[in-house]
gemmi code that builds the backbone of each chain (N, CA, C; Angstrom):
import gemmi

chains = {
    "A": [
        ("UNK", (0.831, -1.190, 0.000), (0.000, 0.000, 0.000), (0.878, 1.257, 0.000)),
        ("UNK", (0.644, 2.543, -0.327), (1.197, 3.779, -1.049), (1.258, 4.010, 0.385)),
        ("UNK", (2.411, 4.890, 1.115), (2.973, 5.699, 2.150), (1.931, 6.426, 2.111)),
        ("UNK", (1.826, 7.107, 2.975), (0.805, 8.617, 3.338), (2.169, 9.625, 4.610)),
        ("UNK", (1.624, 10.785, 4.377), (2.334, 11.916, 4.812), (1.659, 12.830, 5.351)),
        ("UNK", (1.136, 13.047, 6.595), (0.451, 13.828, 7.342), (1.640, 14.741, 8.351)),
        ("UNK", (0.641, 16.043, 8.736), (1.141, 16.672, 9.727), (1.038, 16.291, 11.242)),
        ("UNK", (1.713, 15.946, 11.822), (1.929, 15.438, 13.405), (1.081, 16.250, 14.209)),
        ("UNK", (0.794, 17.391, 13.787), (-0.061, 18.424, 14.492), (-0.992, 19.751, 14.320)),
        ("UNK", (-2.212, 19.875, 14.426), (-2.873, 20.619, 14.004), (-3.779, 21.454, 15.170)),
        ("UNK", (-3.716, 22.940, 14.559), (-4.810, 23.722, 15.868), (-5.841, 24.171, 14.957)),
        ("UNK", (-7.092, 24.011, 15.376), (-8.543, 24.939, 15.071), (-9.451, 25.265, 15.710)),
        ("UNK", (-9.843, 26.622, 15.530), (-10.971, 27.092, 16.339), (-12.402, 26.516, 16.224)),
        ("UNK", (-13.132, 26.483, 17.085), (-14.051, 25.979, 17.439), (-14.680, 26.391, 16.873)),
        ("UNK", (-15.683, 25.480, 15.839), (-16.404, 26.185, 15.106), (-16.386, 26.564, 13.313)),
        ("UNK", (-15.169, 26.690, 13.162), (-14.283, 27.092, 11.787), (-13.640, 25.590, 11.061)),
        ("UNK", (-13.912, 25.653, 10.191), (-13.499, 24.172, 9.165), (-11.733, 24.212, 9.893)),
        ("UNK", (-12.001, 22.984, 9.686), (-10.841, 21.839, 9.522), (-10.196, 21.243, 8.682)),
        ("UNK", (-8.766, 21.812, 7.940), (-8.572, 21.372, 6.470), (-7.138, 20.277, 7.366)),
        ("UNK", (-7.198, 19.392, 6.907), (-6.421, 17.920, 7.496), (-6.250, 17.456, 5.866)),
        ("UNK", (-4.284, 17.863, 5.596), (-4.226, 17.630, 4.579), (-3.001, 16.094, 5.060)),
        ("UNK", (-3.223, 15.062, 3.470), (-2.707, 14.321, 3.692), (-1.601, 13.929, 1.924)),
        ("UNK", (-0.181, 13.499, 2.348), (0.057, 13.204, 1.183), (0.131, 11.861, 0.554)),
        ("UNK", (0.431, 11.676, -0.566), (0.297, 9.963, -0.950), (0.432, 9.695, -1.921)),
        ("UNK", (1.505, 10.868, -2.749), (2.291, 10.837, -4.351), (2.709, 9.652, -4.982)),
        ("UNK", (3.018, 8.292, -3.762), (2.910, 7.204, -4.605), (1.892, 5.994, -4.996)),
        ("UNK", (0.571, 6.968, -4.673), (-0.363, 6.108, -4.650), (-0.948, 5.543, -6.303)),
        ("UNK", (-1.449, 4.263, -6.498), (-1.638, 3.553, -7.497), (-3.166, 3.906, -8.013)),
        ("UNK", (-3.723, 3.387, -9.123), (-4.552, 3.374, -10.139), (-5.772, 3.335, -9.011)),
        ("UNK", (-5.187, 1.855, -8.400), (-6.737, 1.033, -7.620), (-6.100, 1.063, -5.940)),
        ("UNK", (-6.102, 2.018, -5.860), (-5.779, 2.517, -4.101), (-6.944, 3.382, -3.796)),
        ("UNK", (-7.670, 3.573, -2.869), (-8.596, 4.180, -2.491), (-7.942, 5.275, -1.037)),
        ("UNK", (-8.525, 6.038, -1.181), (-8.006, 6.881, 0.392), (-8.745, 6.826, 1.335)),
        ("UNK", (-8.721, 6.724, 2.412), (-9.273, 6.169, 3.728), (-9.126, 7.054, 4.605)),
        ("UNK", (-9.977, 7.616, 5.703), (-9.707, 8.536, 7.219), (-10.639, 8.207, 8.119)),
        ("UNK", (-9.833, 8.117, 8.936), (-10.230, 7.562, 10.279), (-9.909, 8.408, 11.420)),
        ("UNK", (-10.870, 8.282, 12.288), (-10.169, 9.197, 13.783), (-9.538, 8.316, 14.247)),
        ("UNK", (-9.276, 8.335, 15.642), (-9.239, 8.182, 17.402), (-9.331, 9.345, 18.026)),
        ("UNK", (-10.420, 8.943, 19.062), (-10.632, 9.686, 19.870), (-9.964, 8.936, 20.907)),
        ("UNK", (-9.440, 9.867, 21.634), (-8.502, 9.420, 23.320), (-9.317, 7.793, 23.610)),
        ("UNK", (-8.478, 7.075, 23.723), (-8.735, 6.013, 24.633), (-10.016, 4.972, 24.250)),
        ("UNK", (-10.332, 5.113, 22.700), (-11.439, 4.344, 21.790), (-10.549, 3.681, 20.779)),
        ("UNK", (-11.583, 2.854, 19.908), (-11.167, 2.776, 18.806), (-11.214, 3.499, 17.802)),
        ("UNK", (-10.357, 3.326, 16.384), (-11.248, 4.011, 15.257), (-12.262, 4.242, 14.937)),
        ("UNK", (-12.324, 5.426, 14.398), (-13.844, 5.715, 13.462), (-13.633, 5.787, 12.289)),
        ("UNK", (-14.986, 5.376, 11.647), (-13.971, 5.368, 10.147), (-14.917, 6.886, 9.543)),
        ("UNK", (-14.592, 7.638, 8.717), (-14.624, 9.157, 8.868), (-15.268, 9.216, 7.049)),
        ("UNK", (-14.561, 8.936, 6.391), (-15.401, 8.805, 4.623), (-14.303, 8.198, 3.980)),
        ("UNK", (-13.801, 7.942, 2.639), (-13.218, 6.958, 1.541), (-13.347, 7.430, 0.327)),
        ("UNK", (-12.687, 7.625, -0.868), (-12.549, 7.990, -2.100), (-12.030, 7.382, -2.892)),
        ("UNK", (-11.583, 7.081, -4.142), (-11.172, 7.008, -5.551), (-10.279, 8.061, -6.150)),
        ("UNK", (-11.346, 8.841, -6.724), (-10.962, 9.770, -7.380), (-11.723, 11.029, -7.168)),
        ("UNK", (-12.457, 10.850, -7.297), (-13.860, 11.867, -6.733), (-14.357, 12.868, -5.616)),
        ("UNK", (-14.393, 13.724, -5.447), (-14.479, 14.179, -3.979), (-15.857, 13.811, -3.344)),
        ("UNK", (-15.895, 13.340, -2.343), (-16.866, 13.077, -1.414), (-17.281, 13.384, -0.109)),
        ("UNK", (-18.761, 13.309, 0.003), (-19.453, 13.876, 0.978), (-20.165, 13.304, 2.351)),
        ("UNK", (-20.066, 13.138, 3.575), (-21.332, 12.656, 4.001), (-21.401, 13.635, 5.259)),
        ("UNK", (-22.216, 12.875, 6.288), (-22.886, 13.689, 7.348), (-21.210, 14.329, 8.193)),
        ("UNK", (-20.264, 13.623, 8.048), (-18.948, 13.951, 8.860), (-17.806, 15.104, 8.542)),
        ("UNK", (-18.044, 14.894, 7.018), (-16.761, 15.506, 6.636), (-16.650, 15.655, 5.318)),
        ("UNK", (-15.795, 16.032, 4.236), (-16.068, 16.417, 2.998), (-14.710, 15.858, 2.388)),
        ("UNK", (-14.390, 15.016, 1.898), (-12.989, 14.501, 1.026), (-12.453, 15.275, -0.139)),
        ("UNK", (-11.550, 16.113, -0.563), (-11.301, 16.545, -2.040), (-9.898, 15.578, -1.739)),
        ("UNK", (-9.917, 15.217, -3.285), (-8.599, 14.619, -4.147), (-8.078, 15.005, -4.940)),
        ("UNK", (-7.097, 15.628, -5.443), (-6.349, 16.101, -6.278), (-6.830, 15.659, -7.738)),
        ("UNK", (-6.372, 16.086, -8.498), (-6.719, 15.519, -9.766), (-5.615, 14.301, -9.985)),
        ("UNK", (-4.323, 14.649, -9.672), (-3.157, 13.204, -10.016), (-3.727, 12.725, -8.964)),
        ("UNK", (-4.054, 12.508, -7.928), (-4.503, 11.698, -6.723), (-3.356, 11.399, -5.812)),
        ("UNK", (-2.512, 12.681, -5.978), (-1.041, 12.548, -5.070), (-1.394, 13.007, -3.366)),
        ("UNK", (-2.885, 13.967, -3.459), (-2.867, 14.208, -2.319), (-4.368, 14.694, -2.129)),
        ("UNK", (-4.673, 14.749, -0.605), (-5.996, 14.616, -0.624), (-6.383, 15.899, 0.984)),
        ("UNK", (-7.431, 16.556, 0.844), (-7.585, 17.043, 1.981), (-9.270, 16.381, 2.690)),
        ("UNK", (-9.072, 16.041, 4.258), (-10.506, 16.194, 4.902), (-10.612, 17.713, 5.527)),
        ("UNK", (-11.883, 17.683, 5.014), (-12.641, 18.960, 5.773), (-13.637, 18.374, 6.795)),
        ("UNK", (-13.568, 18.729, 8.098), (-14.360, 19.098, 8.618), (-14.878, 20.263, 8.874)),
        ("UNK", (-16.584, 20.522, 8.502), (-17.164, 22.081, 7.836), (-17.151, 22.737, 9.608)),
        ("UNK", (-17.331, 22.438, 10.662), (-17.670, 23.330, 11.937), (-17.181, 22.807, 12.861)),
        ("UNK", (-15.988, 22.668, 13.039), (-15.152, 21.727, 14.162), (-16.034, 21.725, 15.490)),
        ("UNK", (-16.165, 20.907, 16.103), (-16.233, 20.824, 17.379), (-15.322, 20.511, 18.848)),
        ("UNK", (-15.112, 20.768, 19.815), (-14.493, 20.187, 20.731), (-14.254, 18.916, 20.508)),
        ("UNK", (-15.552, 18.268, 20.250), (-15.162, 16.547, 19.978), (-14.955, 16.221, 19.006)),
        ("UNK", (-14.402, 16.819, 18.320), (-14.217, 16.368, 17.332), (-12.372, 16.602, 17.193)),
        ("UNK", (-11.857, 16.854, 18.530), (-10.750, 16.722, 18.994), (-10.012, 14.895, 19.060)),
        ("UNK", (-9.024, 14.306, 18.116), (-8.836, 13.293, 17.674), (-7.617, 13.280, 16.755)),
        ("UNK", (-6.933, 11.747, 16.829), (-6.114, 11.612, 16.107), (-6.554, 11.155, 14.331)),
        ("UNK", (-6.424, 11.705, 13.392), (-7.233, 11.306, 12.229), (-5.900, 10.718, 11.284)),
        ("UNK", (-6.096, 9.614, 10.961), (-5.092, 8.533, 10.143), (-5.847, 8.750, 8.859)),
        ("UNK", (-4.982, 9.256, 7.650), (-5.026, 8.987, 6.113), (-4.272, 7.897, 5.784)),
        ("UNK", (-5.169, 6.891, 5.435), (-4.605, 5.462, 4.724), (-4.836, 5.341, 3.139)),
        ("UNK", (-4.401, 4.811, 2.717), (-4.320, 4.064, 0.976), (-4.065, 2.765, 1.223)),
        ("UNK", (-5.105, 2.649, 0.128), (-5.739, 1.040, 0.615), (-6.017, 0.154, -0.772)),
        ("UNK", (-5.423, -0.802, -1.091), (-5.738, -1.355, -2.154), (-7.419, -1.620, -2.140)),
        ("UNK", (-8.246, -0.644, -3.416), (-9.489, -1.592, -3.881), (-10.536, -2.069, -2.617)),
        ("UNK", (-11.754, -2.608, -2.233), (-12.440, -2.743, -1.626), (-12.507, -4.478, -0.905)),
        ("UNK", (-11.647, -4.944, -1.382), (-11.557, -6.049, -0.625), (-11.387, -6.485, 0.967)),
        ("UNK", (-12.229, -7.050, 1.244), (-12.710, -7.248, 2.499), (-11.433, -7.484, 3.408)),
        ("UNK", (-10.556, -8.398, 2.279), (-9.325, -8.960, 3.293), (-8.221, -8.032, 2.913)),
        ("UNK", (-8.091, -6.911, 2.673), (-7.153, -5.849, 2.633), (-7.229, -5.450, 4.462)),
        ("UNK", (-5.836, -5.528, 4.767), (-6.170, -4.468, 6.316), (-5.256, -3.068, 6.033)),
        ("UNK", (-6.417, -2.065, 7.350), (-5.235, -1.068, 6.962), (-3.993, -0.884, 7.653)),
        ("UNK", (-3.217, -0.010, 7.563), (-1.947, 0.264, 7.698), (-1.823, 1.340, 8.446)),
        ("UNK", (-1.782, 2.021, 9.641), (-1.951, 2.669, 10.296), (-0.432, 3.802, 10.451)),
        ("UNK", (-0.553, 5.156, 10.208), (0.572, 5.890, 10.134), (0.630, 6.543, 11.568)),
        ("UNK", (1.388, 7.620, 11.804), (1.551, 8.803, 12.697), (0.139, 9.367, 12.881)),
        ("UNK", (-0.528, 9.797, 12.066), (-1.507, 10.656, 11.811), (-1.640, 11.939, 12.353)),
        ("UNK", (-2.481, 13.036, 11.966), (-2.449, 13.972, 12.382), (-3.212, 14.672, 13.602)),
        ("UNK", (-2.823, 15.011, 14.537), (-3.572, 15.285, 16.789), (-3.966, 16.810, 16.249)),
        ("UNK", (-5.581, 16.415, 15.976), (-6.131, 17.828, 15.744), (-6.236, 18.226, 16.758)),
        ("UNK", (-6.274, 19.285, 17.597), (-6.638, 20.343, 18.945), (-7.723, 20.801, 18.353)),
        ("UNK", (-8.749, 21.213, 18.719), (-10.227, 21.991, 18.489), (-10.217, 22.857, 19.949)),
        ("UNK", (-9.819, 24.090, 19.759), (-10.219, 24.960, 21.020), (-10.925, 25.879, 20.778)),
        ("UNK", (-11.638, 26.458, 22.006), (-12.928, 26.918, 22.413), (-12.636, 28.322, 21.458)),
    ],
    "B": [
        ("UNK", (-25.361, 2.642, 11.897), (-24.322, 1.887, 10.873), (-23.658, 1.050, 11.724)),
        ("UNK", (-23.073, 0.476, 11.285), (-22.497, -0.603, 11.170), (-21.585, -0.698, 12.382)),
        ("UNK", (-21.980, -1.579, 13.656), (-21.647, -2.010, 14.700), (-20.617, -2.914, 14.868)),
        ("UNK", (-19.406, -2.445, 15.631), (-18.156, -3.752, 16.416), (-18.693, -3.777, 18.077)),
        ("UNK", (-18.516, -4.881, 18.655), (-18.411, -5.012, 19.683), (-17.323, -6.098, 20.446)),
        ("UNK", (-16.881, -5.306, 21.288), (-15.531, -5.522, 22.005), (-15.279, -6.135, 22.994)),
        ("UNK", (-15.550, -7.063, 24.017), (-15.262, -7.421, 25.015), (-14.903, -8.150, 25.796)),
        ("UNK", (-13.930, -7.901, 27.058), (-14.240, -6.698, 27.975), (-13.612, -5.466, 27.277)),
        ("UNK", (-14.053, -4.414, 28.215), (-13.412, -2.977, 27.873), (-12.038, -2.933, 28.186)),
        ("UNK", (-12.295, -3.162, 29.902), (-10.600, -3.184, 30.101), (-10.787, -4.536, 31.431)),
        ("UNK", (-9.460, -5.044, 31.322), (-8.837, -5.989, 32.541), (-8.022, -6.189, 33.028)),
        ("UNK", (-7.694, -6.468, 34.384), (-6.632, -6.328, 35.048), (-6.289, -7.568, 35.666)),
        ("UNK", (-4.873, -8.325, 35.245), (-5.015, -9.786, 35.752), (-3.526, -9.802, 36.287)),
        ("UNK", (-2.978, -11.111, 37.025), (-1.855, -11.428, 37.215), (-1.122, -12.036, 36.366)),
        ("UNK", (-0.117, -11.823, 36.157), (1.185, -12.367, 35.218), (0.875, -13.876, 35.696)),
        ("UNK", (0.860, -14.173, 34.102), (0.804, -16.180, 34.031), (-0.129, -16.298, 33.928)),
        ("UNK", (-1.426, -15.515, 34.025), (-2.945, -16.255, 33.722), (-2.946, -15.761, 32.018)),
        ("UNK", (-4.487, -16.304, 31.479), (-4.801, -16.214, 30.475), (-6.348, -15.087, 30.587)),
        ("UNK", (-5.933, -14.137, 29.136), (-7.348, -12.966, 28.785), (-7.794, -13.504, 27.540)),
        ("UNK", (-9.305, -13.710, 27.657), (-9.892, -13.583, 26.216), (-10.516, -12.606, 25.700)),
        ("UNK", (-10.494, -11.806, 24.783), (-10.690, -11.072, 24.125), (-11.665, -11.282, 22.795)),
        ("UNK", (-13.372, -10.897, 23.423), (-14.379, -10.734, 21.724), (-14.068, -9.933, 21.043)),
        ("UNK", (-14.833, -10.252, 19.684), (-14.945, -9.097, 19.080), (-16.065, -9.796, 18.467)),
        ("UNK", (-17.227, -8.663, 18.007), (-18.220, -8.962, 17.739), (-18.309, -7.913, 16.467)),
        ("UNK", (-19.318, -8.393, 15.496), (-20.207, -7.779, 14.231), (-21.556, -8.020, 14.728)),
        ("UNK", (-22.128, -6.868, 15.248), (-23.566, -6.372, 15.662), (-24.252, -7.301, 14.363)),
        ("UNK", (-24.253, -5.986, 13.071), (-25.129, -6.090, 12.339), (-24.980, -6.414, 10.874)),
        ("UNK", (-23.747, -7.073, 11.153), (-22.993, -7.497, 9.621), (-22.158, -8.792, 9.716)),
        ("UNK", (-22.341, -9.446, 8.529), (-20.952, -10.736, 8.540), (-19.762, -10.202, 7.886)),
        ("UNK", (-18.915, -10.970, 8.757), (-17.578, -10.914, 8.656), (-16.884, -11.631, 8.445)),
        ("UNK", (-16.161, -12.254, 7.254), (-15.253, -13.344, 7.050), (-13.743, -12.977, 7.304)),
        ("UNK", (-13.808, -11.363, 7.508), (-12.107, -11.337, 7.677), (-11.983, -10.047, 9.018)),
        ("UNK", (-11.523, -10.638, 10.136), (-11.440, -9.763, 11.137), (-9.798, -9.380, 11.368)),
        ("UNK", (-9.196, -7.935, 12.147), (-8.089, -7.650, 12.196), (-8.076, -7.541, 13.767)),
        ("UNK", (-7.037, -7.769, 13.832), (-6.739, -7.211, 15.723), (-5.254, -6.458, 15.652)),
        ("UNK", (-5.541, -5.607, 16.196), (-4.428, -4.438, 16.805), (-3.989, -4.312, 17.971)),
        ("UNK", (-3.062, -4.130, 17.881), (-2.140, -3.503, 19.520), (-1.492, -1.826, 18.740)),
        ("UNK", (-1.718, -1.618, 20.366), (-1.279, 0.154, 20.513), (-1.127, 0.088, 21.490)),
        ("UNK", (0.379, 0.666, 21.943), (1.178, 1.055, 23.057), (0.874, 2.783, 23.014)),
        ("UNK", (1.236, 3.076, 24.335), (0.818, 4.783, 24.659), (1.687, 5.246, 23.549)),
        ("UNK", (0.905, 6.529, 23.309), (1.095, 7.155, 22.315), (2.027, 6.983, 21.066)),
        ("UNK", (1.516, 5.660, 20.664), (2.048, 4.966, 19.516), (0.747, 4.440, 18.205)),
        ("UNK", (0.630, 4.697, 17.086), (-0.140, 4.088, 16.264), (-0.517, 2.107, 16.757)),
        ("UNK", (-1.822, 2.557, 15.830), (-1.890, 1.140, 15.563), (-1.332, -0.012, 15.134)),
        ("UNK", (-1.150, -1.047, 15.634), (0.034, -1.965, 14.465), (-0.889, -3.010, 14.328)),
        ("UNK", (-0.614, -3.675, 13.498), (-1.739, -4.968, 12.818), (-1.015, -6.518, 13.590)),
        ("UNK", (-1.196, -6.893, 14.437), (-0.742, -8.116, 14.882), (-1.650, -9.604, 14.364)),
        ("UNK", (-2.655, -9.793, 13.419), (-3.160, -10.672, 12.803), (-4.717, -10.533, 11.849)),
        ("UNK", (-4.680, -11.295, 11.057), (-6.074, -11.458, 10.589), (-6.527, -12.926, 10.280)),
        ("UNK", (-7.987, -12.034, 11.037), (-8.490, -13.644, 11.376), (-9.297, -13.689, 10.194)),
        ("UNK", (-9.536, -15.599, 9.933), (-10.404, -15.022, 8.853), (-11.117, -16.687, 9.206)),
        ("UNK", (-12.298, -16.466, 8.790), (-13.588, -16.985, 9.275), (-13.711, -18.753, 8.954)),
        ("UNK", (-13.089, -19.624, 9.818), (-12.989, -21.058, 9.346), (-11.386, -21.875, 8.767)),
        ("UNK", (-10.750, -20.801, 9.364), (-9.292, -20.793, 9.034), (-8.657, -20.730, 9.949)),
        ("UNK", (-6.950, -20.942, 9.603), (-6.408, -20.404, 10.720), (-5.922, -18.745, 10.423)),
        ("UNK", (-5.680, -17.901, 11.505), (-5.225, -16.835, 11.074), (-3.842, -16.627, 10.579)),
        ("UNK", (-3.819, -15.371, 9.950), (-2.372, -15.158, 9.700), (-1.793, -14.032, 10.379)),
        ("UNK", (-0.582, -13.949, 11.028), (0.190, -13.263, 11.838), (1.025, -12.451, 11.117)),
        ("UNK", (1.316, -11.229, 12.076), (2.157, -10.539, 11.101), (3.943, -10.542, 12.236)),
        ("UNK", (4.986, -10.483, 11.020), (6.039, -10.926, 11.451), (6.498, -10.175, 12.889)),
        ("UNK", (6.836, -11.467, 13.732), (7.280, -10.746, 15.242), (5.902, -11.403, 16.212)),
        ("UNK", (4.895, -11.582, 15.503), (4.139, -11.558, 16.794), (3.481, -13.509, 16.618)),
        ("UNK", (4.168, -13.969, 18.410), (4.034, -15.297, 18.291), (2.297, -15.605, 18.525)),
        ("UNK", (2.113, -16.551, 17.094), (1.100, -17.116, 17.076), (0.138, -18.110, 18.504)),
        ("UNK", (1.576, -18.490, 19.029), (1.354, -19.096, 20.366), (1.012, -18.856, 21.844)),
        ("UNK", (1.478, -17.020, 21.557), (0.937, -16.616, 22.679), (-0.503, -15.901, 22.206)),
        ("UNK", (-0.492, -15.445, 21.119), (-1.216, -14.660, 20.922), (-2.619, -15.992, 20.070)),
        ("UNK", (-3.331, -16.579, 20.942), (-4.058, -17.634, 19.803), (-5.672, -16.670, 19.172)),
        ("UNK", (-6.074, -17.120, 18.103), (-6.651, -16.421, 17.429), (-7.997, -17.604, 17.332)),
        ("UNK", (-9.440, -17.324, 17.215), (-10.276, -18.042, 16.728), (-11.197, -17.386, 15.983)),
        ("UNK", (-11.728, -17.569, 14.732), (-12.852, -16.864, 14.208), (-13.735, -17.859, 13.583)),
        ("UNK", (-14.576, -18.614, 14.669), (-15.652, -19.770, 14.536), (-17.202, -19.299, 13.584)),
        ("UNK", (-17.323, -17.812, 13.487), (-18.471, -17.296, 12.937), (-18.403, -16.240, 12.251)),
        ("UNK", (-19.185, -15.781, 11.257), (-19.041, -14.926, 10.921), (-19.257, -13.601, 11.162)),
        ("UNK", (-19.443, -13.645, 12.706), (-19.622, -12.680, 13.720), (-19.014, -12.181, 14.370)),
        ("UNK", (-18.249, -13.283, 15.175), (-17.118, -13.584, 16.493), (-15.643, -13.975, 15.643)),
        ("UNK", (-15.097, -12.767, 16.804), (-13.504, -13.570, 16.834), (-12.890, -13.475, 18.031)),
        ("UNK", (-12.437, -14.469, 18.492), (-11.882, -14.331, 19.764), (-10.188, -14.081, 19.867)),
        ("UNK", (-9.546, -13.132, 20.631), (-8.192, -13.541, 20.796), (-7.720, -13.692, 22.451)),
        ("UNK", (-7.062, -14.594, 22.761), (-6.309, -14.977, 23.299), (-4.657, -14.773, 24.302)),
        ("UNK", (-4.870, -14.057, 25.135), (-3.229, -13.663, 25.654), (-3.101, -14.792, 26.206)),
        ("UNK", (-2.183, -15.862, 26.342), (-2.088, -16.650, 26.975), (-0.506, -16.703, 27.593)),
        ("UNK", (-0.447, -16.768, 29.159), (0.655, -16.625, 29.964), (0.869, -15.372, 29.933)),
        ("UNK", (0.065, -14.504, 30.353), (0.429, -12.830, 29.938), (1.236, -12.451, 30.868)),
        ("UNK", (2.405, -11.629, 30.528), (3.362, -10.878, 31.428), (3.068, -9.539, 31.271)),
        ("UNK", (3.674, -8.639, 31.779), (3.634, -7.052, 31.588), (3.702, -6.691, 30.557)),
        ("UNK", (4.376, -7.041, 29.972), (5.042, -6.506, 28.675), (3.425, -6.613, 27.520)),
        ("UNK", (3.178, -7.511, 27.822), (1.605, -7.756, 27.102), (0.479, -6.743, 27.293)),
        ("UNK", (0.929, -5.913, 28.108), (0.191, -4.803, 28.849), (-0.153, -4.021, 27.191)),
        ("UNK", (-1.598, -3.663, 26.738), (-1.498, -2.657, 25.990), (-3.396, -2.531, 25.258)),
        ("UNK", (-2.794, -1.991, 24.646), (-4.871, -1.659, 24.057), (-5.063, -2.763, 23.063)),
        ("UNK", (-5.777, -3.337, 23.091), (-5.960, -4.613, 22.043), (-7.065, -3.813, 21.003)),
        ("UNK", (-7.332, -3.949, 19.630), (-8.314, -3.092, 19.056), (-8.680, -4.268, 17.835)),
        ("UNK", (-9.864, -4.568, 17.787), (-10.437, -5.818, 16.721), (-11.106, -4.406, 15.626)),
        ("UNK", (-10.868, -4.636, 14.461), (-11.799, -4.727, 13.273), (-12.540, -5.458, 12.464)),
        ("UNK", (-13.577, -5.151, 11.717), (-14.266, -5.967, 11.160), (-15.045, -5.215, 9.876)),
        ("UNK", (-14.580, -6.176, 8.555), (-15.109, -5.312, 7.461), (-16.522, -6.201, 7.034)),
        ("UNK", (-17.460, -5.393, 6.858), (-18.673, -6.266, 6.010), (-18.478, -6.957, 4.439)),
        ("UNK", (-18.801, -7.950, 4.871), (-18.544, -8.748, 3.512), (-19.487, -8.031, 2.425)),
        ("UNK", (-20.621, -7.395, 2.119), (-20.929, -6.898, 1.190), (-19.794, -5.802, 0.933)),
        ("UNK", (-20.080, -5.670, -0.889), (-19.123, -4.634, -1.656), (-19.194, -3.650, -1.124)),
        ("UNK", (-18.153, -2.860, -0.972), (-17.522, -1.325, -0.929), (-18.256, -1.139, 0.543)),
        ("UNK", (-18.000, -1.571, 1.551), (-17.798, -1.322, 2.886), (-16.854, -1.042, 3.567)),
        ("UNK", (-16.752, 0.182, 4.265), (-15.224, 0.011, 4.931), (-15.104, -0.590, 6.479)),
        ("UNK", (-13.650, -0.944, 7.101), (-13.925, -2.000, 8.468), (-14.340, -0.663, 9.384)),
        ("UNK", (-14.838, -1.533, 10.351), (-15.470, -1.010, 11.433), (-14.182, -1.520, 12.610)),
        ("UNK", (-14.769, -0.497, 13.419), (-13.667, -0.834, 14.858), (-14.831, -0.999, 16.104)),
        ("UNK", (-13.921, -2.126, 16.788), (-14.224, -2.085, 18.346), (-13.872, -0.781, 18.910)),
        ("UNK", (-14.171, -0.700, 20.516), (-13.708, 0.284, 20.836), (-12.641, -0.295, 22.252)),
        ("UNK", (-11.902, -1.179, 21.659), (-10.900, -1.627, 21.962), (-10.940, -2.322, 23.202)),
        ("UNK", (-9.730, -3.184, 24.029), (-9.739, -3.578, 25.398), (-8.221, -3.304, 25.883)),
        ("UNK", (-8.098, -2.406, 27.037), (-7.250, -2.032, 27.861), (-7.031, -3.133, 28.692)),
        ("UNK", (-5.717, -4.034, 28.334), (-5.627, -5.250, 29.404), (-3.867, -4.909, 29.893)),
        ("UNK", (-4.563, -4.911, 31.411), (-3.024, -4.806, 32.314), (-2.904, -5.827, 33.304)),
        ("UNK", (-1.463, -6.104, 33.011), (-0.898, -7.300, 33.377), (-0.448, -7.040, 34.685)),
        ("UNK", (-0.616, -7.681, 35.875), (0.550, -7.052, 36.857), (1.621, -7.778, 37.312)),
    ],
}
model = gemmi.Model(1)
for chain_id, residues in chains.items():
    chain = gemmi.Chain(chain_id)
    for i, (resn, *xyz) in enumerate(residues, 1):
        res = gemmi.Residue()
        res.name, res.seqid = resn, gemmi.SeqId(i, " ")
        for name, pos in zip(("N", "CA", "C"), xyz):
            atom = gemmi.Atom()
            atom.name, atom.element = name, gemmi.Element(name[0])
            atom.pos, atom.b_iso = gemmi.Position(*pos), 0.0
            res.add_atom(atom)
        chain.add_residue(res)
    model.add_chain(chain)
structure = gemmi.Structure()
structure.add_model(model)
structure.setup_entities()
């Protein structure tokens, strides 16, 4: 699976989007991008997933580059809890028995 | 969406006994489950995948023997510390992906097991 390259550390105000950029210049054709939290002392969450396409759901908003070297999550209105470690993975394709690969990831702060 | 369940949360035992460790799929089958270890403020690392009627496969470094693995259903997977010392001390974390297309895995919300 393609390396990923995140920032070790991030601050945002409460309230104000969350741009959590991730890199992954050697990522392949059929690699998909993946984000996940941790919150302190849980497991993962899994956060949204892409291709190529930018995508949407109730959590967060995915854009992908056009080469697909790099990708940003938005979160649109940060919250306190939404204070978490968020892992960008590349992931071969949708196969069940792919696991992921877990990096550094990036320790968002969300303050008041 | 799509439910893991974990348990116990956390446990606290003496060096030389044995912890078992569920992991459950609420509301989905699962033919291929993952289990993780995470030490303080260290990422996740992948220490096996279980997969449903098999034996699992381990990833290099981590003994199959202490660490035994079962995934009897396509629900359940159990793991195993067996003879736990300190050092075994750490967050255990199961995943589980739904066998229907384009699902991504789901997580437990892990088990905190300390050895004393």
């Amino acid at each position: 699976d393609a390396k990923t390259t995140q920032p070790p550390s991030m601050d945002c105000a409460e309230g104000r989007a969350a741009n959590l950029p991730c890199n992954h210049s050697t990522i392949s054709g059929n690699e998909y991008v993946y984000w996940y939290r941790q919150i302190h002392s849980q497991g993962p969450q899994y956060i949204i997933h892409g291709l190529k396409n930018n995508e949407t759901n109730e959590m967060a908003s995915l854009i992908i580059t056009e080469d697909r070297k790099s990708s940003t999550l938005i979160l649109p209105h940060a919250t306190l809890r939404d204070t978490a470690v968020y892992y960008c993975i590349v992931r071969v394709g949708n196969n069940a028995g792919n696991m992921l690969t877990f990096g550094g990831g990036t320790r968002l702060m969300v303050k008041p | 969406g799509a439910v893991v369940s974990q348990h116990p949360s956390w446990v606290i035992c003496k060096s030389g006994t044995s912890v078992k460790i569920e992991c459950r799929s609420l509301d989905f089958q699962a033919t291929t489950m993952f289990w993780y270890r995470q030490f303080p403020k260290q990422s996740l690392m992948l220490m096996a995948t279980s997969n449903e009627g098999s034996k699992a496969t381990y990833e290099q470094g981590v003994e199959k023997d202490k660490f035994l693995i079962n995934h009897a259903s396509l629900t359940l997977s159990t793991l195993t510390v067996t003879s736990a010392h300190p050092e075994d001390s750490s967050f255990y974390i199961c995943s589980a992906r739904d066998n229907r297309y384009d699902q991504p895995q789901h997580f437990g919300d892990g088990t905190r097991l300390s050895i004393l």
